[in-house]
Every structure is written in C-alpha cells, then in structure tokens.
C-alpha positions in Angstrom: -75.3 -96.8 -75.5 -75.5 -92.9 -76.2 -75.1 -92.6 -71.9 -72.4 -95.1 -71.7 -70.2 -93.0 -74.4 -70.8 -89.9 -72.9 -67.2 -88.2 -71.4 -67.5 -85.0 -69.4 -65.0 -82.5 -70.7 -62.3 -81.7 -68.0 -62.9 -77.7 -68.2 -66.3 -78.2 -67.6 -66.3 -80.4 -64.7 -63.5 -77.9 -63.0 -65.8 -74.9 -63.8 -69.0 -76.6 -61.7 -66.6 -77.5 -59.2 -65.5 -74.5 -58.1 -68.3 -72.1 -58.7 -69.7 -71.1 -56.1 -72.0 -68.1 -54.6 -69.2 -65.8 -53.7 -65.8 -65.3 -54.3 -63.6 -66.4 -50.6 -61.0 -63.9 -49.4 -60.4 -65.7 -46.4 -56.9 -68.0 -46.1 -57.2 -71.2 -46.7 -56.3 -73.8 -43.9 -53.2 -74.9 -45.3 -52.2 -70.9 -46.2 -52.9 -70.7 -42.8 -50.4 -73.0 -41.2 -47.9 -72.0 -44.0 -48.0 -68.6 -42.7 -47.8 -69.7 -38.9 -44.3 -71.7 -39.6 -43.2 -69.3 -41.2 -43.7 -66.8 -38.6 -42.2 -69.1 -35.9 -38.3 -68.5 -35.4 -36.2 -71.7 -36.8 -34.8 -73.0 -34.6 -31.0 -72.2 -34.1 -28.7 -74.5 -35.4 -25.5 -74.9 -33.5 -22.5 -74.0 -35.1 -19.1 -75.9 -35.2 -15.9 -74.0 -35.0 -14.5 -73.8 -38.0 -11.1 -75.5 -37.6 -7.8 -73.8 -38.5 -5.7 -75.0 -41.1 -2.3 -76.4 -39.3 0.6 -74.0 -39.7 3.0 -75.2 -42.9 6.2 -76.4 -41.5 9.1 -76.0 -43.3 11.1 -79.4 -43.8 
C-alpha cells in the first residue's frame, strides 16, 4: 500500500532530471536555428504606393 501512495515531489524529479556531469555551454539545437533565422535577411516585402488623397473641389 505504502508503494502505491508514494508521490514523487515535482522539485525533486526536475533536479535528477537535469543534473548532469558538467554544466553545457554549447547552444542548444533550437538556439541554434533561432539564431540562423535570425541572421537570414527577411525577405523584402513589396510596397504599395501610397495613394494620394483626391484634390477637394470646390462646388
């Protein structure tokens, strides 16, 4: 019964998850191809003239 109630606390279970032997300085994957889009030019949008408001005529 004891095994049954037993709940691991969420701190715990993060802490063995991500401890590890050394700390990683490299970028991760997804750092990675964030930093490669945003390094590529967007690409250029094209641009509508803006239209010019009609001349008022005088009625």
């Amino acid at each position: 019964e004891l095994e049954h109630a037993f709940k691991f606390n969420d701190a715990v279970l993060r802490h063995l998850a991500i401890k590890m032997k050394k700390p990683v300085t490299t970028p991760s994957p997804m750092m990675k191809e964030e930093k490669a889009k945003s390094l590529t030019p967007a690409p250029a949008v094209e641009e509508k003239p803006v239209e010019q408001p009609a001349a008022a005529t005088s009625e």
